[in-house]
N, C-alpha and C positions, 0 to 999 in steps of 0.2 A: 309831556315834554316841558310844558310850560313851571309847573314845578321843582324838577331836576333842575331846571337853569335856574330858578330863583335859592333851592338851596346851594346849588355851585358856589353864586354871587355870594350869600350870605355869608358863607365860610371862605372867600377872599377877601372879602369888603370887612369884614370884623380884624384885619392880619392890622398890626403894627410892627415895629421895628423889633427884630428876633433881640436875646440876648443869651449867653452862655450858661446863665443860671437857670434854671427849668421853672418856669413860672407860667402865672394865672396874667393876663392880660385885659382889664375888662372890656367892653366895649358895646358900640350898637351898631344894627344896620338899619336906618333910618334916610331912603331916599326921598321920601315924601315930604320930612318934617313932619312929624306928627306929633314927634314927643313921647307916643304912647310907648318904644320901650325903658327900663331904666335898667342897668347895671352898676350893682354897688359890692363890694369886700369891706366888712369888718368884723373882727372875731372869729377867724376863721371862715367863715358863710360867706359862700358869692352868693346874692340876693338876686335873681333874674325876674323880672313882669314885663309883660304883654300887656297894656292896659288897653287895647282894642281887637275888636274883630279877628279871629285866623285870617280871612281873605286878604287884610291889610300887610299888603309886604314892608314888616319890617320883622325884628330879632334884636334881643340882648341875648349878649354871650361873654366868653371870655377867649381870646388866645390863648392855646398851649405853649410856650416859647421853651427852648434847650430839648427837644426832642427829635431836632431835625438827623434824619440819613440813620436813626434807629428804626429797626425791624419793629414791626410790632405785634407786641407782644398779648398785651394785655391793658384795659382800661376802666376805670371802674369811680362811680363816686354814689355817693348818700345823699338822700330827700327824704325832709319830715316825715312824710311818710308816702302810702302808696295815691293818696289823693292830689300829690303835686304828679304823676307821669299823665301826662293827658297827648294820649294816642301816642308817637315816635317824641314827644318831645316833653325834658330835654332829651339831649341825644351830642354825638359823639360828631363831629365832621371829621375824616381823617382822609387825608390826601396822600398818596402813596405813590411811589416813580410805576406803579402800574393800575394806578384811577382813581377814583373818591369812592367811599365807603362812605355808610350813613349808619348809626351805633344809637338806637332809640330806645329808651325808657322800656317800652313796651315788646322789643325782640329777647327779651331774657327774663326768666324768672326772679326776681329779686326776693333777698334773704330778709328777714323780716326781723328787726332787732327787739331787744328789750324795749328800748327807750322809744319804740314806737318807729324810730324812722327804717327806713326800708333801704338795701346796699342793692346796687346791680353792676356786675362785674359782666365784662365783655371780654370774652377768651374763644379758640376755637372750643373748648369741650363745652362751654355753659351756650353758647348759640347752634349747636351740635344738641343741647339736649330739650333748648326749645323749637325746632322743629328746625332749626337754619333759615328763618326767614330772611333774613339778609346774608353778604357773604362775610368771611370774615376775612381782615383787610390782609394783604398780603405785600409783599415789595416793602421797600422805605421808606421810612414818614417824611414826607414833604411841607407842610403842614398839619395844623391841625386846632379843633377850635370845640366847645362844649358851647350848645345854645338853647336856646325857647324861640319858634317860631309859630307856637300855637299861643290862644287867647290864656293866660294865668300866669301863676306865679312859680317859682321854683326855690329853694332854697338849700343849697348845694352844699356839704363839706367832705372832703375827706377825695377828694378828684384825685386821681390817680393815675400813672401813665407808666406801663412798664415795672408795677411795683414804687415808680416814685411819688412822692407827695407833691400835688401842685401845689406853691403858693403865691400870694400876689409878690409883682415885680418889684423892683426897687424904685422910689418915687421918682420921676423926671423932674417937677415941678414942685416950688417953694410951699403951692395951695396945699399940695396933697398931704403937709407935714401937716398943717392946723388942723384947730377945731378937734385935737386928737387924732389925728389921721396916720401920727408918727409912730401911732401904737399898732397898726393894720401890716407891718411890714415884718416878716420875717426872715428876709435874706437880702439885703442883711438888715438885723435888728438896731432900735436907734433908742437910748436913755431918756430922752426927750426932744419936742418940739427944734430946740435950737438945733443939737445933735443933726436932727433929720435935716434943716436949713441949709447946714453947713454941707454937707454931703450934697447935696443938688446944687447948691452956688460953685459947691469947686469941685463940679462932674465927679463925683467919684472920689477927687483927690486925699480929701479928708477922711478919710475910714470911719465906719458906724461905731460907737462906742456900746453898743446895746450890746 
């Protein structure tokens, strides 16, 4: 029991403010202060680490955001390879108008690429043809959220929801533009540093020129 409630929490407490564009969200669940998870996006890669203990509650993830009141259907995303799935995680939170489902690394066979890293798609026929260990979610998505709540690293591209591409949201904040950060955004895209500036200073108002 005491589990189920810590991953509930973990997949509300990672939620920020929805937006209309279907995007990555990063975030952490962190009530302790420990520090030890980090969530970072550049280059396509959400970067997820646990740098302590599984018993230690906390989680990097990311929000799904623009997927809310769709059926779902289908969700799938890439890790380096199959030494980043350790036990259910990462994995899937998905919140539904008929309960939370939990979508782990480890309930699906994953397809095994060329380039060494490994795909795991979450459909009714591929958890259908690893034995059903979980259900597969049913009703409306309510939320939803991709995490690490065990000890290690994950290194995530290609997340998917429904057939859609996640990508990171559009910056809120002037910081996110520096140090190249302007280059991590693809919806909307920004030419450079100022470009991104101007866009967060005047909400939106200034359109991306990227």
């Amino acid at each position: 029991m005491r589990r189920l409630i810590t991953t509930v929490v973990v997949g509300t407490a990672l939620a920020l403010a929805g937006t209309a564009v279907a995007a990555l969200q990063p975030g952490v669940y962190d009530p302790g202060n420990t520090g030890c998870p980090v969530a970072t996006y550049s280059d396509g890669v959400l970067h997820l680490e646990k740098n302590c203990a599984t018993s230690v509650e906390a989680a990097a993830g990311a929000d799904i955001t623009g997927v809310e009141g769709q059926a779902f259907v289908s969700a799938s995303f890439t890790l380096d390879g199959t030494a980043q799935c350790n036990g259910g995680s990462p994995r899937f939170n998905v919140e539904t108008t008929t309960g939370f489902f939990f979508l782990g690394c480890n309930n699906v066979v994953p397809v095994l690429n060329a380039d060494g890293t490994a795909t795991y798609t979450f459909d009714a026929a591929t958890l259908a043809a690893a034995g059903q260990q979980v259900p597969t979610p049913t009703g409306d998505i309510v939320s939803m959220s991709i995490l690490i709540d065990v000890q290690g690293t994950a290194d995530i591209t290609g997340s998917r929801v429904n057939g859609q591409l996640q990508r990171l949201a559009g910056p809120t904040a002037a910081d996110q533009c520096k140090n190249g950060g302007w280059q991590d955004f693809d919806d909307p895209a920004f030419k450079n540093q100022g470009d991104c500036v101007s866009f967060v200073a005047s909400g939106g108002r200034n359109e991306a020129a990227g």
